[in-house]
VOPAGU-2260 file (C-alpha; in pm, 1 decimal, decimal comma):
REM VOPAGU-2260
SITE   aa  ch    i         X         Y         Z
SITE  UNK   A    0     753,8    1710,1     118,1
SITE  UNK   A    1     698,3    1624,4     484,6
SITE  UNK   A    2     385,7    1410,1     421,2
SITE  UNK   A    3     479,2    1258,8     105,1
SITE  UNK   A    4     833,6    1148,6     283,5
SITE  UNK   A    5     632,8    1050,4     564,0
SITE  UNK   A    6     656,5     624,9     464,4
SITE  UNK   A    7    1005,0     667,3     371,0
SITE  UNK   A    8    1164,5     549,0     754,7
SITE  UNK   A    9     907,0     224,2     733,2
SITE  UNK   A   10    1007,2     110,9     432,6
SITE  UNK   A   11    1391,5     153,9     477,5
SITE  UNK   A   12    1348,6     -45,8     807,2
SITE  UNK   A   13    1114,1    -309,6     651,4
SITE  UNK   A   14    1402,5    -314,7     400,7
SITE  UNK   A   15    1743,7    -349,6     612,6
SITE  UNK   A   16    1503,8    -626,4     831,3
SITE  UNK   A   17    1382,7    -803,2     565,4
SITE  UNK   A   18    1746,9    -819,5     373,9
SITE  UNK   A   19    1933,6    -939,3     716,9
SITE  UNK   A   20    1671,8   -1202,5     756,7
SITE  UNK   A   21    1695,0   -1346,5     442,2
SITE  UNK   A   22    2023,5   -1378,3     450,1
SITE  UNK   A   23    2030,3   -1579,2     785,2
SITE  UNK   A   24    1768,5   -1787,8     661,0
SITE  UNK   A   25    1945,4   -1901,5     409,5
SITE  UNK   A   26    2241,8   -2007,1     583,0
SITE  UNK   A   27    2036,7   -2186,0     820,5
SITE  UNK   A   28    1834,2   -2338,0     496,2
SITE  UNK   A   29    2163,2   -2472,4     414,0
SITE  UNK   A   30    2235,2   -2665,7     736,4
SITE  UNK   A   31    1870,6   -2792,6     765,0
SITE  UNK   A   32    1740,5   -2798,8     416,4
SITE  UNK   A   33    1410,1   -2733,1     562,7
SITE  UNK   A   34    1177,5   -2643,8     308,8
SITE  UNK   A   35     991,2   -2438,2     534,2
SITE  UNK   A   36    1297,4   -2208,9     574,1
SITE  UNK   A   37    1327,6   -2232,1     206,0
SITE  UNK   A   38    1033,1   -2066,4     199,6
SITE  UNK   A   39    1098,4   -1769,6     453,7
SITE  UNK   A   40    1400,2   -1720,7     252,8
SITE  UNK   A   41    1227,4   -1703,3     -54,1
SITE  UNK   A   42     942,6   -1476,2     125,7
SITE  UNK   A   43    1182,7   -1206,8     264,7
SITE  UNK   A   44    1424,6   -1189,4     -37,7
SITE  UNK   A   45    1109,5   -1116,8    -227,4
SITE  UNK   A   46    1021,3    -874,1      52,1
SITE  UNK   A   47    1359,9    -717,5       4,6
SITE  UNK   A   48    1334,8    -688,2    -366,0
SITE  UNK   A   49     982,8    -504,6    -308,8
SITE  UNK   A   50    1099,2    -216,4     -45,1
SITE  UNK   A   51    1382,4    -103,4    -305,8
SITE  UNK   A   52    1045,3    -114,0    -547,3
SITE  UNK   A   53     858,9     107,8    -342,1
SITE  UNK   A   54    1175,2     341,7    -299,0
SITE  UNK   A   55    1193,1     404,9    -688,5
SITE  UNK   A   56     815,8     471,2    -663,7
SITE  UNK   A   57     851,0     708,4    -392,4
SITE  UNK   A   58    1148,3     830,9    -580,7
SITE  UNK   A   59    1009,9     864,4    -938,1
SITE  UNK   A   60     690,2     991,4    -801,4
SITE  UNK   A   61     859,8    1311,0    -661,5
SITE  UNK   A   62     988,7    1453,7   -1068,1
SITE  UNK   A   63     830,9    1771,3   -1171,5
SITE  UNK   A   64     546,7    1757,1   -1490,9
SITE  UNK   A   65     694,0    1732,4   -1818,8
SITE  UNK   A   66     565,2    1793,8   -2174,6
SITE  UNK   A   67     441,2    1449,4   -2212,2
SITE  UNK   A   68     333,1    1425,1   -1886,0
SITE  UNK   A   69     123,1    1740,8   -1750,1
SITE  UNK   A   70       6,0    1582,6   -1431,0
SITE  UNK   A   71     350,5    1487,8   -1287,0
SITE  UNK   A   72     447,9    1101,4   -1241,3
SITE  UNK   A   73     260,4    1065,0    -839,5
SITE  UNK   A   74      66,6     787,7   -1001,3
SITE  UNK   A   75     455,0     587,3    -996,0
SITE  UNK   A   76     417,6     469,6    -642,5
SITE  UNK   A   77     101,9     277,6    -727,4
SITE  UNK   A   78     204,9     109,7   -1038,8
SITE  UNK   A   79     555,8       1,9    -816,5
SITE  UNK   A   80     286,0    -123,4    -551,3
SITE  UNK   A   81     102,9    -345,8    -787,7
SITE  UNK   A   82     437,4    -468,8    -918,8
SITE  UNK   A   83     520,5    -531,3    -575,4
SITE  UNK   A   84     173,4    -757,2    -531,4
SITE  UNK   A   85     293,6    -969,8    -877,9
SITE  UNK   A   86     676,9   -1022,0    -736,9
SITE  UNK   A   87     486,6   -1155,4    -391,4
SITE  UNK   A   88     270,6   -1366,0    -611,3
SITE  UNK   A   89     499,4   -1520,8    -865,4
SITE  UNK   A   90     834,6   -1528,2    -637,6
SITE  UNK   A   91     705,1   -1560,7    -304,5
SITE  UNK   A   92     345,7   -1762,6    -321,8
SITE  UNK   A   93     422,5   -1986,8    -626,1
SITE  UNK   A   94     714,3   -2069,6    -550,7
SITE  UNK   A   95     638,2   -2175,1    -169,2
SITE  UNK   A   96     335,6   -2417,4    -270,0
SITE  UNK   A   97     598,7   -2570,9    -503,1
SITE  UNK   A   98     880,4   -2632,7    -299,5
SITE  UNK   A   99     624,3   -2777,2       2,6
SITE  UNK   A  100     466,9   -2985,0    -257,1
SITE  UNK   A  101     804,3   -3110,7    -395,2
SITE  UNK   A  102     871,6   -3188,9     -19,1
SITE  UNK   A  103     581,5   -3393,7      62,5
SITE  UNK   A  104     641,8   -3599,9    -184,0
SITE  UNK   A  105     958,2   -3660,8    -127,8
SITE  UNK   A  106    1017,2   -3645,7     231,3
SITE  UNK   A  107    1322,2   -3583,5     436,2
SITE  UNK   A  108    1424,7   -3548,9     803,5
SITE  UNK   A  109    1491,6   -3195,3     895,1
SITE  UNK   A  110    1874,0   -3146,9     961,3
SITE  UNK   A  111    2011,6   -2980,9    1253,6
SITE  UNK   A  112    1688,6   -2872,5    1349,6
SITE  UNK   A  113    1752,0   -2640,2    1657,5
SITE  UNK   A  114    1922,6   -2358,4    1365,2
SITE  UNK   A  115    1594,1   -2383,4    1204,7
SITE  UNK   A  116    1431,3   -2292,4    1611,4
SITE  UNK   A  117    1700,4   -2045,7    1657,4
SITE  UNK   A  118    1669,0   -1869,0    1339,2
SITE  UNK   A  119    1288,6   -1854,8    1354,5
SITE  UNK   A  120    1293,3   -1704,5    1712,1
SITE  UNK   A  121    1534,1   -1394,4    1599,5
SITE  UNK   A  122    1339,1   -1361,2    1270,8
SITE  UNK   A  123    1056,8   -1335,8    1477,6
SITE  UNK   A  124    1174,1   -1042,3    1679,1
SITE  UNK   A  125    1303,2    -923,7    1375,4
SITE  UNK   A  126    1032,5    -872,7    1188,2
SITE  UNK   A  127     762,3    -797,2    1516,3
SITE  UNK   A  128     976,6    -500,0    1559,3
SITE  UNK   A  129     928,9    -438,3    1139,0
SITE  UNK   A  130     578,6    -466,2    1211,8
SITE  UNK   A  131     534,4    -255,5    1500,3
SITE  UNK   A  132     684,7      24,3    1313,9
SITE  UNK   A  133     413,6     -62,4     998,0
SITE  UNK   A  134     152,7     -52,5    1251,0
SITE  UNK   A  135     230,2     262,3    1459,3
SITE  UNK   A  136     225,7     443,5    1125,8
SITE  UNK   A  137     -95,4     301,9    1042,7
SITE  UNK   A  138    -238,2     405,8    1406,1
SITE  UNK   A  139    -171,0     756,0    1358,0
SITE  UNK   A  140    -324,7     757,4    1027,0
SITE  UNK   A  141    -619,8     536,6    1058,4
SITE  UNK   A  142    -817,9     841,3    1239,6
SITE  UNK   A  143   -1074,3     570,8    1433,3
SITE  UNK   A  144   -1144,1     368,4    1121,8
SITE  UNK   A  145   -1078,8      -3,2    1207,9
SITE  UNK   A  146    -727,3    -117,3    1067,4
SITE  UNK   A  147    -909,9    -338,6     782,8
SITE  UNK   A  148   -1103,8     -25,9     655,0
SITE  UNK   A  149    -807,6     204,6     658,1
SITE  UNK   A  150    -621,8      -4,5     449,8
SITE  UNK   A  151    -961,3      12,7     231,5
SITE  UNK   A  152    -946,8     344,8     228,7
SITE  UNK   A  153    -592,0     462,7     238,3
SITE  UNK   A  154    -439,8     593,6     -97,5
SITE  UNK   A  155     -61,4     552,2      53,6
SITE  UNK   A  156     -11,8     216,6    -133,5
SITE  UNK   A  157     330,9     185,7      -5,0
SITE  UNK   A  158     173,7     172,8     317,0
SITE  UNK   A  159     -67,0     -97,3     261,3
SITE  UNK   A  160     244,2    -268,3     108,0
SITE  UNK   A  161     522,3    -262,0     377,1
SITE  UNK   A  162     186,4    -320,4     669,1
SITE  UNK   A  163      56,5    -658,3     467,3
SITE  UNK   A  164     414,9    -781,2     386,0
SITE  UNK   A  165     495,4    -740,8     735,7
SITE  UNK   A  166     160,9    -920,8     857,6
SITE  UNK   A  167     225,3   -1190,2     659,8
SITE  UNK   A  168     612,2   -1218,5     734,9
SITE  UNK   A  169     535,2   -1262,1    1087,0
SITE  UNK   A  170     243,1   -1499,7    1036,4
SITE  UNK   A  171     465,6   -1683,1     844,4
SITE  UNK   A  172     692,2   -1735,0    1063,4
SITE  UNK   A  173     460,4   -1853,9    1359,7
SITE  UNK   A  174     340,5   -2100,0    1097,3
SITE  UNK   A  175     736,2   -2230,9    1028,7
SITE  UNK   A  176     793,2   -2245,4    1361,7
SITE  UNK   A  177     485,7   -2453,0    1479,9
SITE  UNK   A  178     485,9   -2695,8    1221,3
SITE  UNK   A  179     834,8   -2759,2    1306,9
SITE  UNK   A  180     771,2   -2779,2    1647,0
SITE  UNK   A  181     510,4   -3057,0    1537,9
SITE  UNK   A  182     746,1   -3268,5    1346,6
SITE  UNK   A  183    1048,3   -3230,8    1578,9
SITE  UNK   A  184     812,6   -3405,0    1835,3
SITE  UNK   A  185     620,1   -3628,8    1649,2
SITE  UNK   A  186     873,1   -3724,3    1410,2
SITE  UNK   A  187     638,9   -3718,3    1111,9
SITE  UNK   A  188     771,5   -3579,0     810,8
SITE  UNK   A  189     480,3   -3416,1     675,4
SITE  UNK   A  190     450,3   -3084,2     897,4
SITE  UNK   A  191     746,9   -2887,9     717,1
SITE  UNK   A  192     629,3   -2928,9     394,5
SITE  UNK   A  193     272,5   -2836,7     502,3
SITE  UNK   A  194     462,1   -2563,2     661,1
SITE  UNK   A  195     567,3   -2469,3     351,7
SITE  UNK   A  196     236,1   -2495,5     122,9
SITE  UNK   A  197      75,3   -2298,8     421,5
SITE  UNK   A  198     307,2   -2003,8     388,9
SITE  UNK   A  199     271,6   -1982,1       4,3
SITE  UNK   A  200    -148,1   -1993,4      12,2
SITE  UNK   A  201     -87,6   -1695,6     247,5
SITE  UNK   A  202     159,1   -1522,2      45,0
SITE  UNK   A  203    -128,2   -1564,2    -205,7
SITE  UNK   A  204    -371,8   -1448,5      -1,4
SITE  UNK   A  205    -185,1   -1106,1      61,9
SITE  UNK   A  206    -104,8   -1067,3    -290,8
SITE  UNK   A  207    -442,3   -1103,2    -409,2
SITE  UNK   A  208    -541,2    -825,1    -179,6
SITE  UNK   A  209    -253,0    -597,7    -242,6
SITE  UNK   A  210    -327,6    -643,5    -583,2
SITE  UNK   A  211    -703,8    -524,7    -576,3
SITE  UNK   A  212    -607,6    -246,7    -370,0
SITE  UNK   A  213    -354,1     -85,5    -634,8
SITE  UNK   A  214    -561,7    -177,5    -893,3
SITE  UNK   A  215    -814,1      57,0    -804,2
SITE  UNK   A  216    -555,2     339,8    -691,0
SITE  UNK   A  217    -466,2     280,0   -1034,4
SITE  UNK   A  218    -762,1     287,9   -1214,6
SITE  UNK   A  219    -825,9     605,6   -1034,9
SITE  UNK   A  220    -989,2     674,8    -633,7
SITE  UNK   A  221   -1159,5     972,7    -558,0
SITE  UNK   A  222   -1052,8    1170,9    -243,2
SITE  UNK   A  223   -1166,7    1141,2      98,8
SITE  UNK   A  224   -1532,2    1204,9     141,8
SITE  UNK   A  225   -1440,1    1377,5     406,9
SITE  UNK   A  226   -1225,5    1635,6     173,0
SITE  UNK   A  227   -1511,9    1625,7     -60,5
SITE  UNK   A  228   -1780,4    1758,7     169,7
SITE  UNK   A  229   -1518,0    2029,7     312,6
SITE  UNK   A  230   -1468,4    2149,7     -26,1
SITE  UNK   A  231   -1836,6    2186,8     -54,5
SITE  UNK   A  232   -1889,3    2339,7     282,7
SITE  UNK   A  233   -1646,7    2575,7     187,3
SITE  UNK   A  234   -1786,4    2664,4    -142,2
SITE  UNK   A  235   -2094,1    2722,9      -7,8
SITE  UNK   A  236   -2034,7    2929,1     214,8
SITE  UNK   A  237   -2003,1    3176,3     -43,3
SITE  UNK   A  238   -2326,5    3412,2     -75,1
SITE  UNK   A  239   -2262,7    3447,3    -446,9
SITE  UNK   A  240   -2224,8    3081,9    -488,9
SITE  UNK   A  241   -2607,9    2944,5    -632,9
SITE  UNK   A  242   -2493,3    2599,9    -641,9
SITE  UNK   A  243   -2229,9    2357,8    -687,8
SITE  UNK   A  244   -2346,1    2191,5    -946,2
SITE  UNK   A  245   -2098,6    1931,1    -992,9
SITE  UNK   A  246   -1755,5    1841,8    -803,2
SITE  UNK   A  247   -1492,0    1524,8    -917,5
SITE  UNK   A  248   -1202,9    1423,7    -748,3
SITE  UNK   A  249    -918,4    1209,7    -850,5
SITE  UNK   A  250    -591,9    1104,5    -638,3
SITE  UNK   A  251    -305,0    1082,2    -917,4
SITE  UNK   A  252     -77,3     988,9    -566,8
SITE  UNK   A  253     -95,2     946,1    -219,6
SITE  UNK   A  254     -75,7    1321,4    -196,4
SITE  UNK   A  255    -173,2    1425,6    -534,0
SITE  UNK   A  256    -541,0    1537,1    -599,6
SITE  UNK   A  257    -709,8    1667,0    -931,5
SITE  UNK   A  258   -1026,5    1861,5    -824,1
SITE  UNK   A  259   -1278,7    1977,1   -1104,9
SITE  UNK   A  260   -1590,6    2182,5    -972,5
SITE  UNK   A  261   -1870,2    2322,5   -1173,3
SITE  UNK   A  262   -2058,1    2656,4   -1023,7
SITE  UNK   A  263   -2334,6    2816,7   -1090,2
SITE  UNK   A  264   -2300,9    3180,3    -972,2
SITE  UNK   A  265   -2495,0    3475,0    -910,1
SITE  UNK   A  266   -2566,8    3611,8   -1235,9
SITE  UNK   A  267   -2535,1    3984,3   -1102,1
SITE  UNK   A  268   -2169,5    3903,6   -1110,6
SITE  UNK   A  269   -1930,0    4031,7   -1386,3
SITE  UNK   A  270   -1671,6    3794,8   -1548,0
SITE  UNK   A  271   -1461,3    3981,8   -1367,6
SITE  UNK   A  272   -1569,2    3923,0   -1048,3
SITE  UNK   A  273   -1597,2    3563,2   -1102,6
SITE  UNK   A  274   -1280,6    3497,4   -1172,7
SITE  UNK   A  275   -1154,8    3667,4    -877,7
SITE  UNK   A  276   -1380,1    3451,5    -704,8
SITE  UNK   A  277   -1257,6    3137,2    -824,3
SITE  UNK   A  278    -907,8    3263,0    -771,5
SITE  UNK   A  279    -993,8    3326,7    -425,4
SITE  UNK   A  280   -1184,4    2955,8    -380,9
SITE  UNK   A  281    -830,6    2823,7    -524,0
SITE  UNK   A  282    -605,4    3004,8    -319,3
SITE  UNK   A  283    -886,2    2906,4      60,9
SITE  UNK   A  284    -899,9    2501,5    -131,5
SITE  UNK   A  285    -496,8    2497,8    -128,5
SITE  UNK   A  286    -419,0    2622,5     205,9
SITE  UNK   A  287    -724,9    2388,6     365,8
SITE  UNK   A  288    -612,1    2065,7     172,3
SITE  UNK   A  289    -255,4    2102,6      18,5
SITE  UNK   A  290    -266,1    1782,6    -110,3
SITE  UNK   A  291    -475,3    1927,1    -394,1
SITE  UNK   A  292    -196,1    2008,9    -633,3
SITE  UNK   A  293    -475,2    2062,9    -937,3
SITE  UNK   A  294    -786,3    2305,4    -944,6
SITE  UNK   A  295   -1023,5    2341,2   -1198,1
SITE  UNK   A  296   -1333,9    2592,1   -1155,1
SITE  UNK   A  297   -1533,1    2590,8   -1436,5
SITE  UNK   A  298   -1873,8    2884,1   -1428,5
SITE  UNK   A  299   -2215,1    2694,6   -1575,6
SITE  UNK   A  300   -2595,5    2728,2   -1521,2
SITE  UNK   A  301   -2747,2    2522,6   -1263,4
SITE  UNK   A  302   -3022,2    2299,3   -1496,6
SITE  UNK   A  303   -3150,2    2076,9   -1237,5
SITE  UNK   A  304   -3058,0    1760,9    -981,9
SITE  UNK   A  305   -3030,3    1529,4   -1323,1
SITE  UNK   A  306   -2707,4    1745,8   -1428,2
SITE  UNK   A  307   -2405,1    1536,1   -1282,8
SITE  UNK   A  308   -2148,5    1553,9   -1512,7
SITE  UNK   A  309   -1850,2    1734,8   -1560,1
SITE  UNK   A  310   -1756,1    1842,7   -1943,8
């Protein structure tokens, strides 16, 4: 439970951050009626709305198997996740590119413009220390990979989520804040509807990549090819292992794998003896990688390097 708990205190953060924020910003929206505030206030409602997503994920994901559903419900989080990526999309990016198009062509002076600094500053502490938090996690995960390729690789999708959201909260914020910055000294009243349009093409951005990433999770991601070739060391290690002939692996959740192997085995051995084996391979696979909920061991006669496939 520890490791599938293990995003739980990131998202609740990202969550009480992002709902504070967005209710500041809108107060603020409604002395300045700046629409690049608009737009933060927009962004971290949506935010907001996503964490208690994830949470039902995280939540739903934990229910025992069921009649109807023999592999459990892990696979939850990531449909939540790409749920998440269409909310950030429709609510957040959409939105955005409307309002700061709406705004540049109708134009008006920002009101009461030092709120707008003052709110941006805090929400920009605000959120860094959101971030932080995102990225710590992802530092003690990442295992050397480059951050980029870890959140390639990673199958926590609420991870991925709360790190990106986070990203682009605080990068949208710089953005707000400098194109205000621009028009408060120039006086041209063009930079905080850019500021706007800016913020929802990123929001895009981020979607569209959160969106290909549980996608695939959904579709179905094989392990770690790192847990792959430890299964296989292990197998072989066996004397009265011949070959492994074929091995699949499927994450149905962050920590949820399906493993099917095929073996051929020494043909001196009894039925007997083979299943003892593979009860003993089950038992060494679990304690090794616990995520591995699912084994499947099926004997069958090595027929060359063309045989591949699992049936």
């Amino acid at each position: 439970m520890k490791n599938r708990d293990s995003s739980i205190p990131v998202v609740l953060f990202a969550f009480g951050a992002n709902l504070l924020i967005a209710v500041v910003k809108f107060v603020v929206f409604l002395l300045t009626r700046s629409s690049a505030i608009l737009a933060e206030t927009v962004h971290s409602a949506a935010d907001s709305l996503n964490q208690i997503f994830l949470l039902v994920g995280i939540r739903n994901g934990r229910r025992e198997p069921d009649q109807l559903h023999p592999f459990g419900f892990s696979s939850e989080l990531y449909f939540w996740s790409f749920i998440v990526a269409l909310l950030l999309f429709s609510a957040g990016a959409v939105y955005s590119i409307w309002q700061g198009i709406h705004k540049l062509m109708n134009p008006q002076p920002i009101h009461q413009i030092h709120y707008a600094f003052l709110i941006l500053g805090l929400a920009i502490l605000a959120e860094g220390a959101a971030f932080m938090k995102a990225r710590g996690m992802v530092q003690r995960e990442r295992r050397g990979m480059s951050v980029y390729k870890y959140l390639r690789c990673t199958k926590k999708s609420e991870l991925i989520v709360v790190f990106m959201e986070d990203l682009a909260a605080l990068t949208g914020l710089c953005i707000a804040m400098v194109c205000l910055i621009l028009e408060y000294i120039t006086d041209i009243l063009v930079f905080d509807a850019l500021a706007s349009i800016l913020i929802g093409l990123l929001l895009a951005t981020v979607a569209a990549f959160l969106a290909n990433e549980t996608k695939s999770l959904l579709v179905g991601e094989s392990a770690d090819p790192m847990v792959v070739q430890g299964i296989t060391r292990l197998l072989n290690e066996e004397d009265s292992v011949n070959h492994v002939i074929a091995m699949r692996t499927l994450h149905l959740g962050p920590e949820d794998i399906l493993l099917a192997v095929k073996i051929e085995f020494n043909e001196r051995l009894t039925s007997r003896e083979i299943s003892n084996l593979i009860n003993g391979f089950e038992k060494d696979i679990r304690e090794s990688y616990p995520q591995i909920k699912r084994i499947y061991i099926e004997p069958d006669i090595f027929r060359g390097r063309m045989q591949n496939q699992l049936g």
